[in-house]
N, C-alpha and C positions, 0 to 999 in steps of 0.2 A: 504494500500500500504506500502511498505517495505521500511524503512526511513534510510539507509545505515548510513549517518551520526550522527545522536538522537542515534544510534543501537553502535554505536563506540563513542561515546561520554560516551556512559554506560559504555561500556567497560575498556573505559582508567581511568573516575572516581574510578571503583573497583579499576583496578593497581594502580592507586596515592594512595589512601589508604593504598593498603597495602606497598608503597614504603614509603609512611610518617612512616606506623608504625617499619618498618625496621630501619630507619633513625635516627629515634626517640631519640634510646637509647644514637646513637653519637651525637647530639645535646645537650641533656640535661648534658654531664660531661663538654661541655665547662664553662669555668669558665672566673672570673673576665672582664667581658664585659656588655653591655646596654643589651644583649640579647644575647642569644646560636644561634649560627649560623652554619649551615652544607655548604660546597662550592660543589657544581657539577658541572661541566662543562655541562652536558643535560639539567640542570634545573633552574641553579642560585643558588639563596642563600635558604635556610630555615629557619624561623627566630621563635624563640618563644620568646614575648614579656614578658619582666618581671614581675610578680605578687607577690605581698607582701605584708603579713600579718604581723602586729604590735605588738608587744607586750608592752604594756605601763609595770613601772615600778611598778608604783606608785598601779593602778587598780587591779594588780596580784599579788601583794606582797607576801601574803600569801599563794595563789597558786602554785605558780613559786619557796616556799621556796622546794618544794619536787622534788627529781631527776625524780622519778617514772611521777609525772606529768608532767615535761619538755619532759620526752620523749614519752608520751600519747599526748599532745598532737603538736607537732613536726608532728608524725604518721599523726593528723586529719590532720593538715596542707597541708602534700604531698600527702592526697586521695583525698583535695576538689580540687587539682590543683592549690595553690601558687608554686614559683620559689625561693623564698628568705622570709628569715625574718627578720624580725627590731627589735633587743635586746636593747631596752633600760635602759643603765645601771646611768642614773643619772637623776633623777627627781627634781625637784625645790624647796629638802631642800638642794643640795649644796654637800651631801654627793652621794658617788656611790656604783654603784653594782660589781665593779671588785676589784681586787686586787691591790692599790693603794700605791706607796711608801708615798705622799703627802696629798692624801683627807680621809679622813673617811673614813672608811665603812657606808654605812646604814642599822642599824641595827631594827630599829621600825620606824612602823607606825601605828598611831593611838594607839590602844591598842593591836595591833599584835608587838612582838619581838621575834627575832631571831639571832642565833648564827652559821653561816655555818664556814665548817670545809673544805670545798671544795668553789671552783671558781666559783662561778654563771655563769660569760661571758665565759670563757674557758669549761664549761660543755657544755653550749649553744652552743659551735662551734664545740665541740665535737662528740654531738649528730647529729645535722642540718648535718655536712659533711658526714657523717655514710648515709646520707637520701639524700647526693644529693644537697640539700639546701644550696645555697649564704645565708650567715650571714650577713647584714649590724649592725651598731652601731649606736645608736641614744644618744644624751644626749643634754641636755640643757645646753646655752652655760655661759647665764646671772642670772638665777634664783638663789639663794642662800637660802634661806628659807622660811617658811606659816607664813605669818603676820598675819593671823586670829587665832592660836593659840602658835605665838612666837616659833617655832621650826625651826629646820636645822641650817646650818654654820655660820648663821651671829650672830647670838642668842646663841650660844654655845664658839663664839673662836673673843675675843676681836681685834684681826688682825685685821678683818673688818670692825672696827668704822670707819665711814668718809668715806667709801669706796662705800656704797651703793647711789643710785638714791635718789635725793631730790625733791620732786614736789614743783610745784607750782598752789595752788587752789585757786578755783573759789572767795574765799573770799581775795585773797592776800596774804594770808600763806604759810610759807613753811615749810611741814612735811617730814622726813626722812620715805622714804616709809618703814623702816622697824614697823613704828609704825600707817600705813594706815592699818586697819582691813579688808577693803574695794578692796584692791589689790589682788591675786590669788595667787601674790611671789613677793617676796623683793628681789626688781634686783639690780645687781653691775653692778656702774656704767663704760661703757667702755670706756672714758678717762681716766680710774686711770691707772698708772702706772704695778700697782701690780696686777689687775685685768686682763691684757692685760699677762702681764707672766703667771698667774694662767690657764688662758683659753687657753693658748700654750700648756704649757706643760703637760696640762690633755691631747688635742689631741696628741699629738706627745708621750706621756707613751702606749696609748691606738694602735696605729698605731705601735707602735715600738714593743709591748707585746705579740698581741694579730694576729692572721692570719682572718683576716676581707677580707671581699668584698670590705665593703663599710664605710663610715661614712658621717652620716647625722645631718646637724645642725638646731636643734631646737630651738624655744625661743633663735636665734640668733639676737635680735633686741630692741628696747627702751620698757619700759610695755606700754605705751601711752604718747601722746603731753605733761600729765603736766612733765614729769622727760624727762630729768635731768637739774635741775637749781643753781645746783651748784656750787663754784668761780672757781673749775676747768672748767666748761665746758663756764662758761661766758669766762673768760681770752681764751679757746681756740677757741670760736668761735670771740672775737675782733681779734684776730690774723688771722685768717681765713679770714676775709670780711675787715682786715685792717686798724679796726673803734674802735673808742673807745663806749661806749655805754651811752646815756647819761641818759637815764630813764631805766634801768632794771628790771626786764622782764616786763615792758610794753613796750618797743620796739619788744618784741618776738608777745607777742600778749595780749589783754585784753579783761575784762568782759564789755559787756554793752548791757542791758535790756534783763539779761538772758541769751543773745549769749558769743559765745567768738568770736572774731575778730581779725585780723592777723595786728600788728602792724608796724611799720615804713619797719624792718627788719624780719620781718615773714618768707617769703619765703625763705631770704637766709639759715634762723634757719635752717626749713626742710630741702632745700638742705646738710647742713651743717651736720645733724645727719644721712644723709643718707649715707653720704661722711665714717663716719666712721664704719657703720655696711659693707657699701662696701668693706672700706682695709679691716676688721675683713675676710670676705670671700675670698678675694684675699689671705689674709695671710696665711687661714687655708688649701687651694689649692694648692699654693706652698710647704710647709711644708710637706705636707701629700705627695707628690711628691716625692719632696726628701727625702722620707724614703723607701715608696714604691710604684713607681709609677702606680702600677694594680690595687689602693686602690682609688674606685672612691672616689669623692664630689660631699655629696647632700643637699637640701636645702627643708623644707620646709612649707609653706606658704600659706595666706588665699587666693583666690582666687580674691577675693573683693578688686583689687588693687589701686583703686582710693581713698581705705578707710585706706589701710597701709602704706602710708606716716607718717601717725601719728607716726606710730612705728619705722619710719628710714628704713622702707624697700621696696627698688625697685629692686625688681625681674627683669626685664623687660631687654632685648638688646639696649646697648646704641644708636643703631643704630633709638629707637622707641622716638621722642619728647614729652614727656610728656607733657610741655607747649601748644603743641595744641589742647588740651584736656581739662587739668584742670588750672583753675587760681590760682590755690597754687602752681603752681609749677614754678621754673626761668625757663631759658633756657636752663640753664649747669645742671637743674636738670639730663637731662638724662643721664650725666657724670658717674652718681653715679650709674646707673644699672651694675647688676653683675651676670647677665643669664651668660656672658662670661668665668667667672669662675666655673661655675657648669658643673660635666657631664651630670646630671641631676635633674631640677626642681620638684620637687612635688607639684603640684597645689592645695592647699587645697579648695576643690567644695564639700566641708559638705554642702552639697543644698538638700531640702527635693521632690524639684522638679525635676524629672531627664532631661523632652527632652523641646526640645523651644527653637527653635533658635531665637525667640522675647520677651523670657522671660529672663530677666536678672538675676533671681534668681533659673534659672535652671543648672544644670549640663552641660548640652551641651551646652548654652551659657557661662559659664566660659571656658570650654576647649577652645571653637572654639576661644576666645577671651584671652587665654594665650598663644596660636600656634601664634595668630599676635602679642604681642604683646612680644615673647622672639625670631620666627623668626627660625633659623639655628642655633643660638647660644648655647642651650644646649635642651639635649630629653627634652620632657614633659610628665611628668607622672599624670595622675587624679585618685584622692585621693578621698574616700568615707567615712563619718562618720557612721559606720554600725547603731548605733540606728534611725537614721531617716530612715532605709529602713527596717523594720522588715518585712515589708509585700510584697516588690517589689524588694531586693535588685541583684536580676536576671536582670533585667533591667541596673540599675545602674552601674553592673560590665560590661555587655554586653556593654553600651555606652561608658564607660573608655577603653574598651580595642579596640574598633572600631575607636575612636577618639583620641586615644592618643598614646603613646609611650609603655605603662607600666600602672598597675593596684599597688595602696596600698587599702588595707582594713586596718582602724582604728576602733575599736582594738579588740583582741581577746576574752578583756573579753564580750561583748557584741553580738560576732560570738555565742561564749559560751551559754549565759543566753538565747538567743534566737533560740537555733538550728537552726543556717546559715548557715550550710555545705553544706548541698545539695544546697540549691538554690544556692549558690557562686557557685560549682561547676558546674551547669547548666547553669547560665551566664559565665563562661569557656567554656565549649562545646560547646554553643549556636554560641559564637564566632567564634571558630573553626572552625562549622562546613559550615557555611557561608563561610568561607575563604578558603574552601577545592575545588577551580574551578577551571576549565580548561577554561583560555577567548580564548584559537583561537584554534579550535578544526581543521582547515584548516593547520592551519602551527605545530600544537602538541608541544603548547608549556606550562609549566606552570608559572605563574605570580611569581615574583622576590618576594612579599613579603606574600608568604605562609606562613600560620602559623598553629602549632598545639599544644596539651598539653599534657603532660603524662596523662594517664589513669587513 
């Protein structure tokens, strides 16, 4: 029997196709927003969700010294279906990859050295605009140099003595983490004075220079609970809590039988270091504003938030009490959340498990459980560590982009070593093409938040 409506319901799928791919092309030049959006008045909005691929600094060094390469692969980029890429131009020796009146250049790594003659970030944004591609900036905000081989800014340029994070270890010592072998980066600490200018006015050269999308802040946060114990950060957090301290840092917290344990004033500590990576993002929000306001902020961060307190970092919508959750945390802790200031979060779900909403160490229970836990306050983007999915990463782009705001893939060298493209690109389409419906074939309507990808 003849199914008048299944028979029109085909029909109008063909036309949305080919109306999306019509569409398409005006969608994709919108610039500087969360997402390209087309307005029709028959259909709403058309929206393609952001996708962004990585480029670490550090991992591509040598790669990335050649033009010809940046613009090979650029190309792979815009055929697997990214939207945006993330240049990261300062890695955690402190020096950068752009043209700097104040920092360094960085010119080696490891036993690779090089000398360009031309602008690493302004080629970058060169080429990506030629293609279409949102440029974001990434740089780290605190690292300064590799304590496992004494290299970068703090190791080269005496300024920085006294400047960097001082732990305090398990045995009662306290070592200048520039000389912890055991650390990843010897971070400056962000009560110093000089450290807090340093870290302005790299954003604000870089925002001011350079015609960016975007700028994302990385390694914006403490390296762990033991730093910083130093007379600066004593003397600001007495002041802070109003107290003079009368056993230091065993009032923060101590060792005993193996554990460490949170002391008289523990929790206010945490609240207290969270307190200042929060203005650190307020400030870098306003700033970047007032230069150029189309120049999003973004952030980001482990997924695993009940474990990044350690580090000063509450992602989270003040709106969300952290106290009724965790017992480390006061009640003013959730003061210190700074979803508010971001346009958008990136949730770092480096999870090797992608689906499980009852598995804690899955993918989809982080997203679903950064959606509650930042609220309306800024998008959420889910973020994937490519080497944990060499063999399924079609999945893992598919569930980022179905549950979240935006897709990052970190990083390309590992897109690279393991030929990713296609499959990233199929977890693209896959999305897509799930979201190409018509829900009320009665009323001929199609749903607000269609989405498609370029080809």
């Amino acid at each position: 029997m003849f199914d008048r409506k299944n028979a029109l319901r085909a029909i109008l799928n063909v036309c949305l196709c080919f109306f999306v791919f019509v569409l398409s092309g005006c969608a994709l030049s919108t610039q500087n927003s969360g997402s390209s959006t087309v307005e029709s008045s028959s259909v709403g909005s058309i929206v393609e969700k952001p996708k962004y691929l990585w480029f670490d600094a550090e991992a591509n060094f040598e790669r990335f010294s050649h033009q010809d390469s940046i613009r090979f692969y650029l190309n792979k980029a815009l055929e697997a279906g990214f939207t945006d890429v993330v240049i990261d131009v300062k890695p955690i020796y402190g020096k950068v990859l752009y043209k700097s009146s104040f920092i360094p250049e960085l010119t080696s790594i490891g036993e690779y050295s090089r000398v360009l003659d031309w602008d690493y970030l302004q080629y970058f944004i060169d080429q990506a605009k030629q293609r279409d591609l949102r440029v974001m900036v990434s740089t780290t905000i605190f690292p300064a140099g590799r304590p496992e081989n004494r290299s970068g800014l703090v190791y080269e340029d005496n300024r920085w003595d006294g400047k960097t994070t001082i732990e305090y270890k398990v045995d009662g010592t306290f070592m200048d983490i520039r000389d912890d072998k055991s650390k990843v980066a010897a971070f400056l600490n962000p009560l110093n004075p000089d450290v807090r200018r340093f870290v302005f006015e790299m954003i604000e050269e870089i925002v001011k220079n350079y015609d960016i999308d975007g700028y994302i802040l990385d390694y914006c946060r403490y390296p762990d609970l033991e730093s910083d114990f130093s007379d600066l950060s004593r003397q600001a957090f007495e002041t802070y809590i109003g107290v003079s301290l009368d056993d230091f840092p065993r009032d923060i917290y101590y060792h005993e039988g193996g554990e460490r344990k949170l002391g008289k004033y523990g929790k206010e500590w945490i609240e207290f270091r969270a307190s200042i990576i929060h203005d650190y993002v307020k400030e870098a929000k306003e700033r970047i504003k007032a230069i150029k306001p189309s120049v999003k902020l973004e952030y980001w961060a482990a997924s695993w938030y009940y474990s990044v307190y350690q580090n000063g970092q509450n992602w989270a919508s003040k709106n969300y009490d952290t106290s009724s959750d965790a017992d480390w945390a006061t009640e003013n802790y959730k003061n210190t959340g700074f979803a508010e200031h971001l346009d958008a979060f990136q949730i770092g779900t480096y999870l090797t498990d992608i689906y499980g909403m009852a598995n804690m160490e899955s993918i989809e229970f982080g997203l679903d459980r950064g959606k509650k836990l930042i609220g309306d306050d800024a998008n959420l983007y889910g973020t994937i560590y490519a080497l944990n999915h060499r063999d399924n990463i079609e999945d893992a782009v598919y569930l980022c982009l179905r549950d979240s705001d935006g897709l990052m893939v970190f990083d390309i060298v590992q897109v690279i070593e393991f030929d990713l493209w296609g499959e990233i690109k199929k977890g693209i389409n896959r999305y897509n093409s799930h979201n190409l419906e018509i829900v009320d074939i009665d009323k001929i309507t199609i749903p607000l938040d269609l989405l498609f990808s370029r080809l």
